[in-house]
DRENSE-537980 format. One record per residue: residue in one letter; y, z negated, x negated of N, C-alpha, C in turn. Coordinates in pm, whole numbers, padded with zeros to 5 digits, always signed. Layout:
# residues N
AYZXYZXYZX...
***
This chain:
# residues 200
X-04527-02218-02354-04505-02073-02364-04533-02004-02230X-04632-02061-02164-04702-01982-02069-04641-02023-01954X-04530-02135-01938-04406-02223-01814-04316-02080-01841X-04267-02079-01957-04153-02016-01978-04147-01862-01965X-04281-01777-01968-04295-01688-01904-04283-01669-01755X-04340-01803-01705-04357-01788-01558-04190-01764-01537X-04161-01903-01586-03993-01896-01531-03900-01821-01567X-03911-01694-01684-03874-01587-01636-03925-01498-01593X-03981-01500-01532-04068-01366-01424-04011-01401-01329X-03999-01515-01229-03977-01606-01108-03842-01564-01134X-03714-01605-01235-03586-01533-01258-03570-01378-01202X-03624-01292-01283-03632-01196-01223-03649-01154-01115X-03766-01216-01026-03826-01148-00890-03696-01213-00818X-03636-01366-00825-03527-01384-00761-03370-01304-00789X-03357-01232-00865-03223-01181-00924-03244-01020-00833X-03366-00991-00835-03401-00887-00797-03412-00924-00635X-03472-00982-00592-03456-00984-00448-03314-01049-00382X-03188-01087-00511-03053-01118-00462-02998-00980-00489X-03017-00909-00548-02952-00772-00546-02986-00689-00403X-03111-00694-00425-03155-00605-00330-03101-00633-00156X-03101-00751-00164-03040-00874-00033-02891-00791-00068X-02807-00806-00121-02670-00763-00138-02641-00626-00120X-02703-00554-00175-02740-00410-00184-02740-00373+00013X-02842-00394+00023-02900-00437+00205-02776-00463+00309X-02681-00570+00241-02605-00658+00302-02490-00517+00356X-02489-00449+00206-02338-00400+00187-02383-00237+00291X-02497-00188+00297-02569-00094+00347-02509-00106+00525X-02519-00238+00564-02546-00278+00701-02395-00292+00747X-02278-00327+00646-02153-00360+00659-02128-00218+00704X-02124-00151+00625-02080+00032+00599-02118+00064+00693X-02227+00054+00754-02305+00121+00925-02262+00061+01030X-02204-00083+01008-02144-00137+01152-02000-00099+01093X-01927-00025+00979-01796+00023+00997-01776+00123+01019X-01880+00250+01040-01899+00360+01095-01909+00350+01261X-01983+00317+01282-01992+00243+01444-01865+00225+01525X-01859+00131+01481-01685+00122+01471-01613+00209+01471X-01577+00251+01413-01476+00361+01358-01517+00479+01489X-01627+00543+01512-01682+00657+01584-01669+00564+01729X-01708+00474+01713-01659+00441+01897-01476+00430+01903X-01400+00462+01772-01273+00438+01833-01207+00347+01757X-01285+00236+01654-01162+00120+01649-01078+00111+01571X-00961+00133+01569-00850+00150+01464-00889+00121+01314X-00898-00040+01368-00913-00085+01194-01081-00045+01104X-01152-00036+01188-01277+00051+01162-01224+00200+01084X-01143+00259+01137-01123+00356+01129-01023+00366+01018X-00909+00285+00983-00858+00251+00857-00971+00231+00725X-01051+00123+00760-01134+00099+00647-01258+00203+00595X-01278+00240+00719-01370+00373+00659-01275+00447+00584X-01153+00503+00630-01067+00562+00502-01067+00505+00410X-01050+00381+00351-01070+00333+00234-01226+00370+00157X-01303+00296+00254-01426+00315+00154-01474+00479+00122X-01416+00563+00199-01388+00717+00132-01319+00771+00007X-01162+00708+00008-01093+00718-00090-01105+00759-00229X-01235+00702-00296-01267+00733-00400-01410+00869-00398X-01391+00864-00320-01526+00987-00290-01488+01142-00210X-01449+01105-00096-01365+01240-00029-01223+01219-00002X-01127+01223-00039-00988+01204-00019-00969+01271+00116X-01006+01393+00116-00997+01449+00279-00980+01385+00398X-01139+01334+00352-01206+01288+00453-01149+01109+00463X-01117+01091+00361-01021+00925+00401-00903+00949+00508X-00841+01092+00454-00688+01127+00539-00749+01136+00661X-00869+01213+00748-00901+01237+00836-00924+01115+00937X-00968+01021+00864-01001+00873+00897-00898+00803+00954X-00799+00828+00865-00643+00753+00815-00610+00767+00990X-00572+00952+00990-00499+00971+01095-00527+00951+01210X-00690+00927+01279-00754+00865+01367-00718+00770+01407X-00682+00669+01324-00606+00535+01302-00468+00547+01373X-00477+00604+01298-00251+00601+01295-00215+00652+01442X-00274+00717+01483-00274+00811+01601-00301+00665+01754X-00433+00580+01673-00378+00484+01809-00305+00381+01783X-00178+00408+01682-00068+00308+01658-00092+00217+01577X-00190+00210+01505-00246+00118+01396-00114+00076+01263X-00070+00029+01288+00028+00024+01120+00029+00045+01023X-00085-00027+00978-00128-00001+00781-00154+00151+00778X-00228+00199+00889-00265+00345+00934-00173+00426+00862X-00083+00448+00930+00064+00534+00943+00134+00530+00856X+00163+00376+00786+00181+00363+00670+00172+00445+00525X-00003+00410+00565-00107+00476+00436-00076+00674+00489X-00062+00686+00532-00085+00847+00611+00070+00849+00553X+00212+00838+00632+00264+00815+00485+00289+00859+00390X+00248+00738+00352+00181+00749+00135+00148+00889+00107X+00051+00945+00192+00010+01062+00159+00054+01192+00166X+00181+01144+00288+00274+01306+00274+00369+01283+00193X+00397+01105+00111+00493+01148+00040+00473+01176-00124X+00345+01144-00156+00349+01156-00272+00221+01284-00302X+00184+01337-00172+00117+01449-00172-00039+01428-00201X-00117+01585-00281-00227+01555-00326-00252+01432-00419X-00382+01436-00417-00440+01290-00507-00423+01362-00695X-00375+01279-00746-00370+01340-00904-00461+01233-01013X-00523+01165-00908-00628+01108-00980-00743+01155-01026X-00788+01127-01152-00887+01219-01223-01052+01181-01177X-01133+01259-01129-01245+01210-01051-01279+01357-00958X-01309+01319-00875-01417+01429-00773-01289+01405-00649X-01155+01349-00642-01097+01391-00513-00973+01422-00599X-00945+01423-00768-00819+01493-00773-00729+01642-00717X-00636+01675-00667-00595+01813-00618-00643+01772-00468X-00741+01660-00406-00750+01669-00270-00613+01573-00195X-00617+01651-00079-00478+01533+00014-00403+01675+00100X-00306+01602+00149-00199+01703+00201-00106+01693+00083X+00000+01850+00133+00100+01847+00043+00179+01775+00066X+00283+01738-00039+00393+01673-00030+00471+01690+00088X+00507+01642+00180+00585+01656+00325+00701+01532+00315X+00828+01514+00282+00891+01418+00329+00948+01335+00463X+00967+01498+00528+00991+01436+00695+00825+01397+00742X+00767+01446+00722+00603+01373+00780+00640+01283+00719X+00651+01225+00599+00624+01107+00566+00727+01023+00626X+00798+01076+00633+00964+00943+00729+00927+00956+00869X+00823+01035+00919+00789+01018+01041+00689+00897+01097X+00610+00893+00976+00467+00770+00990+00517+00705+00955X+00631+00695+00835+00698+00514+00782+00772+00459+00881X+00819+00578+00989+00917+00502+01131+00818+00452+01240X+00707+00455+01240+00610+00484+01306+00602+00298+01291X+00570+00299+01185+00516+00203+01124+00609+00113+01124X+00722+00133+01066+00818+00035+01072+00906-00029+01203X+00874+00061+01318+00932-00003+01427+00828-00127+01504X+00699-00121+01415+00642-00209+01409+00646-00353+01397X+00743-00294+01277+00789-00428+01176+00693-00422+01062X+00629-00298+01015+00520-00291+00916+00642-00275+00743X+00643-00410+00698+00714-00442+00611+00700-00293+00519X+00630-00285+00420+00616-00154+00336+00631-00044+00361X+00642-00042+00539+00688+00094+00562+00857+00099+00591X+00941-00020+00600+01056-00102+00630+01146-00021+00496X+01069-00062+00374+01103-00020+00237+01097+00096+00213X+00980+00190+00253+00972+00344+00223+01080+00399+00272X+01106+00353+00376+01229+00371+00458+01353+00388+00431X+01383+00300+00341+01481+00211+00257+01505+00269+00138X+01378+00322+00114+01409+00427-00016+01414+00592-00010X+01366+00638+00083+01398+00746+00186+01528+00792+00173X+01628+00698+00247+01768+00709+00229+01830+00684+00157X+01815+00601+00060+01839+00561-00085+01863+00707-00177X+01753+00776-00153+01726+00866-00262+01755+01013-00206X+01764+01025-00071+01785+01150+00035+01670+01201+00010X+01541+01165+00020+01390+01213+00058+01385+01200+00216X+01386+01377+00204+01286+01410+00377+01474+01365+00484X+01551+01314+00455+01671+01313+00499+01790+01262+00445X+01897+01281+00536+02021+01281+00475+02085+01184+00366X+02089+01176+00256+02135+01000+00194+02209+00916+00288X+02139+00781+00250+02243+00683+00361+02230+00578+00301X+02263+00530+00205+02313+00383+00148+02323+00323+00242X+02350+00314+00322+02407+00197+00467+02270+00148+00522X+02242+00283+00554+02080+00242+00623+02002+00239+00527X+01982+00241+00413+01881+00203+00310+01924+00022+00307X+01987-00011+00326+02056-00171+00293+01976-00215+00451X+02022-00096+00563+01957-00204+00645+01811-00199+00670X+01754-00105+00615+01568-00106+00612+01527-00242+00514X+01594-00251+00406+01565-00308+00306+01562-00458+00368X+01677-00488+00462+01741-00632+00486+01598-00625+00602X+01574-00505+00670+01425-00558+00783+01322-00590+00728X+01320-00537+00586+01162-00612+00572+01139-00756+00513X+01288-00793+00494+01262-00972+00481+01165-01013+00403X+01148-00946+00267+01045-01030+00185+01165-00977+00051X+01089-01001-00088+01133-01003-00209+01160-00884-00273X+01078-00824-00213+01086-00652-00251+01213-00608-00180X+01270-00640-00046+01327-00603+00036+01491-00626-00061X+01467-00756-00082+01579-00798-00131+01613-00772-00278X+01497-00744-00362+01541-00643-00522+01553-00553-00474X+01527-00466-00383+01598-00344-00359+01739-00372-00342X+01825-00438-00220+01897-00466-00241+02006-00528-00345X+01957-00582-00444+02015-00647-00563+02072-00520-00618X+01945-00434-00657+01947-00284-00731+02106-00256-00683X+02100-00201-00564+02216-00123-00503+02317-00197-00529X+02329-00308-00566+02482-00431-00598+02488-00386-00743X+02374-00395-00797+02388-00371-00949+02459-00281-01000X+02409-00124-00914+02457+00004-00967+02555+00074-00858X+02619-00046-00753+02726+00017-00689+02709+00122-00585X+02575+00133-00514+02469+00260-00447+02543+00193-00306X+02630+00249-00186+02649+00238-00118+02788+00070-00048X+02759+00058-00159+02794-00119-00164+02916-00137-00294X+03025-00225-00318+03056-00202-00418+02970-00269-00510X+03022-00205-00648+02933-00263-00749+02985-00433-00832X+02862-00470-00803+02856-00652-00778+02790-00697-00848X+02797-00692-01012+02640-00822-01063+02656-00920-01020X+02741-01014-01025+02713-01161-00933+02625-01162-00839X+02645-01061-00703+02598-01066-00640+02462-01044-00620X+02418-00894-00706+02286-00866-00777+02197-00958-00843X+02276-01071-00935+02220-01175-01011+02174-01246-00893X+02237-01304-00813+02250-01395-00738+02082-01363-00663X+02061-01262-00585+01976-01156-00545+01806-01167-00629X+01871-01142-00725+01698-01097-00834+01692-01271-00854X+01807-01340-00884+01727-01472-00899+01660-01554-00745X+01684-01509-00610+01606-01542-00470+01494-01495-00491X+01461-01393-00526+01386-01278-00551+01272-01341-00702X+01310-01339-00820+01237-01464-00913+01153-01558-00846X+01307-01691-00767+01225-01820-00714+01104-01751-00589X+01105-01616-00556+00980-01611-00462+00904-01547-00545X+00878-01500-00647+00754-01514-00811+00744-01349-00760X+00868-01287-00752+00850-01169-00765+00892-01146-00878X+00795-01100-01024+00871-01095-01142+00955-00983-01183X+00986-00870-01111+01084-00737-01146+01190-00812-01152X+01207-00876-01025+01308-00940-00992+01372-01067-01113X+01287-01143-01171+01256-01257-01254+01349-01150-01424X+01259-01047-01429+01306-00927-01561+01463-00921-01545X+01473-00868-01403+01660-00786-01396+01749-00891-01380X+01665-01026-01318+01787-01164-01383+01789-01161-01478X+01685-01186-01583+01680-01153-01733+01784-01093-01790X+01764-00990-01768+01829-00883-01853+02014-00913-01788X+02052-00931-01650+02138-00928-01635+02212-01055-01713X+02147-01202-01733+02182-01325-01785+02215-01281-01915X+02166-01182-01999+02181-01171-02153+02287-01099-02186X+02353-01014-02076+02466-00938-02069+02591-01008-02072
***
């Protein structure tokens, strides 16, 4: 009886001094990413926007654009994100915070980004002109943002536009053909709209 007390007490004082160690750990991370960030360093300065995000939205954007400003990608990207889909409408202590909706800001940081070669901003791009957000519709150049970012997403976008005839004539073969490249790389939207197109 009197082992098995010990050995949970000894449990405890160790669970407790691994928290507290972790706790400590994560304290010291956050202060050398401030550091960072205040002497200047991009990606310092990205990730402090993140670990804001859920606390000051503002103050993440403020972070963001520090970033983006010395050419950072994900930066400009994320900055972006934020003029295109505006304030935060997440429910918490930063909903209603952000900038407003801006589309040319936002096609300004996704070009930013994408002459990079920053894939996700390749696509914002892609859907930009797709949809005539922030500028003129252009099917043509939505096909060719889509074809730069060379991954799976790039290419169900493209399928889409074969499917429903958006700039391109309208092609299921070709669309099928498309969402099933798009499948074999375990993108499953893509995996669904073969689906659905095979049952037709």
């Amino acid at each position: 009886m009197q082992s098995l007390r010990q050995l949970l007490t000894y449990g405890l004082i160790f669970f407790s001094l691994l928290f507290t160690t972790t706790i400590s750990a994560m304290e010291v991370g956050s202060e050398t990413t401030r550091a960072l960030a205040e002497q200047g360093d991009a990606r310092a300065q990205n990730q402090l926007a993140w670990d804001y995000i859920s606390i000051d939205y503002n103050k993440a954007f403020e972070w963001r654009v520090k970033a983006a400003n010395q050419g950072y990608a994900p930066a400009q990207f994320s900055v972006g994100q934020n003029y295109y889909f505006g304030p935060s409408k997440f429910e918490g202590p930063t909903k209603g915070q952000g900038v407003s909706q801006d589309y040319s800001e936002a096609f300004k940081w996704y070009m930013k980004a994408a002459n990079q070669g920053h894939s996700e901003s390749q696509i914002s791009l892609g859907i930009m002109y797709r949809e005539g957000y922030g500028v003129r519709q252009d099917h043509t150049k939505a096909i060719q943002w889509f074809k730069k970012a060379d991954n799976a997403r790039g290419l169900f976008m493209i399928g889409r536009m074969y499917r429903y005839g958006e700039g391109v004539k309208k092609d299921k073969a070709v669309a099928k053909e498309l969402f099933g490249k798009v499948c074999d790389q375990g993108f499953q939207s893509g995996c669904d709209a073969y689906r659905e197109l095979n049952q037709r």
